[in-house]
N, C-alpha and C positions, 0 to 999 in steps of 0.2 A: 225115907221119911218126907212126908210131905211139910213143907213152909209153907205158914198161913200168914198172908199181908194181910192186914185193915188197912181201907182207900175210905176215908170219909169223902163221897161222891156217887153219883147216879149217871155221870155222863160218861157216855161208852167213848170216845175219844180218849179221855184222861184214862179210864179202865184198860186200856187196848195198852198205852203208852208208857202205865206203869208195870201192866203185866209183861211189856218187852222189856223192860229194865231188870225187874228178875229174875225173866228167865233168862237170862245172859251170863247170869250169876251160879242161879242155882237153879236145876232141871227142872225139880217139881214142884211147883209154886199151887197156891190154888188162892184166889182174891176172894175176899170178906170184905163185901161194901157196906154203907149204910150212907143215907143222906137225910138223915134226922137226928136230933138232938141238940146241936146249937143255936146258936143264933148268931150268923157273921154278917159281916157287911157286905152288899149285893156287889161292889164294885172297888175294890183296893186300891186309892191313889195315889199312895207312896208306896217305895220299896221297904219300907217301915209297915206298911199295913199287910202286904203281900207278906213276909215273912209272918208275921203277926200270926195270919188267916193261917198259912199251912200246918205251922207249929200248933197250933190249937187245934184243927183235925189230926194231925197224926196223934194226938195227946188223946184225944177222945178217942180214937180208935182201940190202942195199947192200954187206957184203962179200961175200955166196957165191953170189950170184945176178946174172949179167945185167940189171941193172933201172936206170931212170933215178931212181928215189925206194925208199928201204926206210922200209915205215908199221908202225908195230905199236901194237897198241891193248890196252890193259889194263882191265879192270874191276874194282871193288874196293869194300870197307866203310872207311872211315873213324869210328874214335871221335872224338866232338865231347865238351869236359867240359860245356860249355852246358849246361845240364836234363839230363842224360845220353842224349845222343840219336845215332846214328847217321848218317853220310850216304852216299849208296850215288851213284858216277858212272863214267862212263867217261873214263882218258885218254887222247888219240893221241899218238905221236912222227912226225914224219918226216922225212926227211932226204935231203941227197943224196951227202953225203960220210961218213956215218957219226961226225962230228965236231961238228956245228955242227946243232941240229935245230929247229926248229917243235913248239912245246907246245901242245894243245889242252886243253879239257874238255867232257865232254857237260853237258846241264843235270842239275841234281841234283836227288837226293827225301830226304826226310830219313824214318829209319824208328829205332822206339825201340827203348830200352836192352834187353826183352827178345827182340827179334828180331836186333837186331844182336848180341847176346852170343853166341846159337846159328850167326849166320854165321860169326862170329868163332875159334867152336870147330869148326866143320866147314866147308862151302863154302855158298856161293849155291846153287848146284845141286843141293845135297845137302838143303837147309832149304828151298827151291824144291817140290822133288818129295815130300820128304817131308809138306807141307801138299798139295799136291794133287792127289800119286800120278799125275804125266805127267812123264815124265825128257823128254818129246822139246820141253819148253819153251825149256828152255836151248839149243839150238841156234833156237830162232824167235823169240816172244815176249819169252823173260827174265824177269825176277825185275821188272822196271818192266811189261810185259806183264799179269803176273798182278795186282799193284800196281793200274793204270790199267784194270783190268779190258778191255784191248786196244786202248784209246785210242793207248796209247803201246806201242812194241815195241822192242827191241834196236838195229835196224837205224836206227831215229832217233837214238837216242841215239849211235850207231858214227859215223853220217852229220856230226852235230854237233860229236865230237870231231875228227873229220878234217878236217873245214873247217875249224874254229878252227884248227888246228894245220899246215895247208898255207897258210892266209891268213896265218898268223905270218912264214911263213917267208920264203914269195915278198916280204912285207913289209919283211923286211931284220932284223927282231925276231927273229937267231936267239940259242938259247941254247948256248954251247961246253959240253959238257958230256964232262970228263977220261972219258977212257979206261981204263976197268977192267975188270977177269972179271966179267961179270954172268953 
Protein backbone atom coordinates (compact mmCIF):
# COMPACT_ATOMS: atom_id res chain seq x y z
CA UNK A 1 0.00 0.00 0.00
CA UNK A 2 1.23 3.10 -0.95
CA UNK A 3 1.48 6.24 1.89
CA UNK A 4 0.37 9.46 0.76
CA UNK A 5 2.21 12.57 2.60
CA UNK A 6 0.88 16.28 1.98
CA UNK A 7 4.10 18.67 1.99
CA UNK A 8 2.48 22.17 1.94
CA UNK A 9 5.63 23.38 -0.33
CA UNK A 10 7.02 23.79 -3.91
CA UNK A 11 10.73 23.66 -3.00
CA UNK A 12 12.50 20.68 -4.26
CA UNK A 13 15.03 20.81 -1.18
CA UNK A 14 12.22 20.49 1.46
CA UNK A 15 10.59 17.81 -0.99
CA UNK A 16 13.83 15.77 -1.46
CA UNK A 17 14.22 16.03 2.69
CA UNK A 18 10.88 15.09 3.64
CA UNK A 19 10.59 12.24 1.16
CA UNK A 20 14.06 10.77 2.80
CA UNK A 21 12.40 10.95 6.14
CA UNK A 22 9.63 8.46 4.95
CA UNK A 23 11.21 6.55 3.26
CA UNK A 24 13.29 5.50 6.14
CA UNK A 25 10.10 4.61 7.53
CA UNK A 26 8.07 3.24 5.27
CA UNK A 27 9.06 1.90 1.52
CA UNK A 28 6.37 3.26 -0.45
CA UNK A 29 5.69 6.78 0.06
CA UNK A 30 4.53 8.87 -2.82
CA UNK A 31 4.45 13.12 -1.89
CA UNK A 32 1.17 15.35 -2.47
CA UNK A 33 2.51 18.86 -2.77
CA UNK A 34 0.63 21.94 -2.96
CA UNK A 35 1.93 25.61 -2.38
CA UNK A 36 -1.24 27.48 -2.58
CA UNK A 37 -3.91 28.24 -0.30
CA UNK A 38 -2.62 30.07 2.72
CA UNK A 39 -1.34 32.83 3.57
CA UNK A 40 1.95 32.85 5.92
CA UNK A 41 4.33 34.93 6.77
CA UNK A 42 7.53 35.31 4.26
CA UNK A 43 9.94 34.98 7.11
CA UNK A 44 9.36 33.45 10.80
CA UNK A 45 11.15 35.33 13.54
CA UNK A 46 10.61 33.44 16.47
CA UNK A 47 10.62 29.79 17.17
CA UNK A 48 6.83 30.67 18.15
CA UNK A 49 6.24 31.76 14.51
CA UNK A 50 8.20 28.80 12.91
CA UNK A 51 6.21 26.17 14.78
CA UNK A 52 3.10 28.38 14.09
CA UNK A 53 4.08 28.27 10.04
CA UNK A 54 4.45 24.28 10.04
CA UNK A 55 1.54 23.30 12.09
CA UNK A 56 -0.60 25.30 9.85
CA UNK A 57 0.73 23.63 6.54
CA UNK A 58 0.68 20.25 7.77
CA UNK A 59 -3.17 21.27 8.93
CA UNK A 60 -3.91 22.38 5.49
CA UNK A 61 -2.52 19.49 3.85
CA UNK A 62 -4.54 16.62 6.08
CA UNK A 63 -7.70 18.54 5.66
CA UNK A 64 -7.73 19.35 1.82
CA UNK A 65 -5.90 16.65 0.47
CA UNK A 66 -6.13 13.00 0.22
CA UNK A 67 -3.18 12.19 2.27
CA UNK A 68 -2.30 9.76 5.04
CA UNK A 69 0.02 12.36 7.00
CA UNK A 70 -0.07 16.41 6.25
CA UNK A 71 4.02 17.60 6.88
CA UNK A 72 4.77 21.23 6.79
CA UNK A 73 8.08 22.53 7.42
CA UNK A 74 8.94 26.08 8.46
CA UNK A 75 12.34 27.74 8.37
CA UNK A 76 13.13 30.63 10.39
CA UNK A 77 15.63 33.21 12.58
CA UNK A 78 15.16 33.19 16.08
CA UNK A 79 16.70 36.14 18.46
CA UNK A 80 18.68 34.64 21.39
CA UNK A 81 19.45 37.58 24.22
CA UNK A 82 22.66 35.39 25.07
CA UNK A 83 25.76 37.65 23.45
CA UNK A 84 23.09 38.98 21.11
CA UNK A 85 23.12 36.28 18.64
CA UNK A 86 20.86 34.65 16.33
CA UNK A 87 19.74 31.01 15.67
CA UNK A 88 18.65 30.03 12.25
CA UNK A 89 16.65 26.17 12.07
CA UNK A 90 14.16 24.35 10.52
CA UNK A 91 10.76 23.05 12.07
CA UNK A 92 8.61 19.99 10.84
CA UNK A 93 4.94 19.43 11.96
CA UNK A 94 3.14 16.33 10.96
CA UNK A 95 0.13 14.86 11.54
CA UNK A 96 -2.39 12.63 10.84
CA UNK A 97 -5.52 14.18 12.13
CA UNK A 98 -4.82 17.67 11.97
CA UNK A 99 -5.08 17.80 15.82
CA UNK A 100 -2.57 16.03 17.61
CA UNK A 101 0.99 16.51 15.73
CA UNK A 102 4.75 15.39 16.00
CA UNK A 103 7.29 18.39 16.47
CA UNK A 104 10.60 18.30 15.08
CA UNK A 105 13.88 20.46 14.74
CA UNK A 106 16.48 20.48 12.27
CA UNK A 107 20.10 21.01 13.81
CA UNK A 108 20.78 24.57 14.40
CA UNK A 109 23.64 27.25 13.54
CA UNK A 110 23.83 30.24 15.29
CA UNK A 111 24.67 33.54 13.21
CA UNK A 112 25.22 37.18 14.76
CA UNK A 113 23.45 40.09 15.79
CA UNK A 114 24.33 41.99 12.51
CA UNK A 115 23.28 39.24 10.15
CA UNK A 116 20.25 38.18 11.87
CA UNK A 117 18.99 42.06 12.31
CA UNK A 118 19.08 42.21 8.34
CA UNK A 119 17.14 38.83 8.18
CA UNK A 120 14.90 39.87 10.61
CA UNK A 121 14.04 43.13 8.42
CA UNK A 122 13.74 41.44 5.22
CA UNK A 123 13.91 37.53 4.56
CA UNK A 124 16.75 34.68 4.31
CA UNK A 125 16.30 34.76 0.71
CA UNK A 126 16.53 38.15 0.21
CA UNK A 127 20.01 38.69 2.59
CA UNK A 128 20.98 35.18 1.01
CA UNK A 129 21.02 36.56 -2.67
CA UNK A 130 21.77 39.84 -1.75
CA UNK A 131 25.44 38.62 -0.46
CA UNK A 132 25.93 36.45 -3.27
CA UNK A 133 23.81 37.52 -6.23
CA UNK A 134 22.29 33.65 -6.85
CA UNK A 135 18.39 33.79 -6.07
CA UNK A 136 18.28 30.01 -7.25
CA UNK A 137 20.04 29.12 -3.76
CA UNK A 138 17.07 29.28 -1.71
CA UNK A 139 15.44 26.67 -3.49
CA UNK A 140 18.74 24.19 -3.30
CA UNK A 141 21.56 25.03 -1.01
CA UNK A 142 19.95 27.64 1.57
CA UNK A 143 21.26 30.11 3.59
CA UNK A 144 23.06 26.80 5.74
CA UNK A 145 24.46 25.90 2.07
CA UNK A 146 26.20 29.16 1.57
CA UNK A 147 26.97 29.06 5.58
CA UNK A 148 28.87 25.50 5.32
CA UNK A 149 30.07 26.51 2.19
CA UNK A 150 27.97 23.25 0.75
CA UNK A 151 28.86 20.79 3.32
CA UNK A 152 25.46 21.28 4.56
CA UNK A 153 22.43 21.97 2.30
CA UNK A 154 18.62 22.62 3.02
CA UNK A 155 17.50 19.22 2.20
CA UNK A 156 19.53 17.87 5.41
CA UNK A 157 18.37 20.11 7.48
CA UNK A 158 14.22 19.47 5.92
CA UNK A 159 15.38 15.66 6.38
CA UNK A 160 16.26 16.22 10.07
CA UNK A 161 13.25 18.14 10.93
CA UNK A 162 11.01 15.53 9.52
CA UNK A 163 12.42 12.65 11.18
CA UNK A 164 12.38 14.14 14.50
CA UNK A 165 8.97 15.23 14.08
CA UNK A 166 7.36 11.74 12.47
CA UNK A 167 9.64 9.72 15.20
CA UNK A 168 7.65 11.91 17.84
CA UNK A 169 4.75 11.07 16.61
CA UNK A 170 4.68 7.45 15.70
CA UNK A 171 6.30 7.53 19.44
CA UNK A 172 2.95 8.36 21.02
CA UNK A 173 4.89 12.03 22.14
CA UNK A 174 2.03 13.85 20.36
CA UNK A 175 1.42 17.54 20.95
CA UNK A 176 -2.71 18.58 20.89
CA UNK A 177 -2.36 21.59 19.54
CA UNK A 178 -6.07 23.94 19.81
CA UNK A 179 -7.40 24.85 16.69
CA UNK A 180 -7.20 28.27 15.34
CA UNK A 181 -7.01 30.50 11.75
CA UNK A 182 -3.50 30.35 11.17
Amino acid sequence: MVLRVGLYTNNRAKIEGVYRAFEEVYRDVELVTSGSGLVLKDQPVSLDEMVEGAVARARHMIHNFDVDYGVGVEAGVSPLGLYGVYIVLQVAAVTRDGIGFGLGGSSAYFIDHRLGSRIVSSSMARVLESITGDPSLRESKGFIGYLTRGRVDRTVLTFEATRNALHTLLNGHVFKIPSKDL
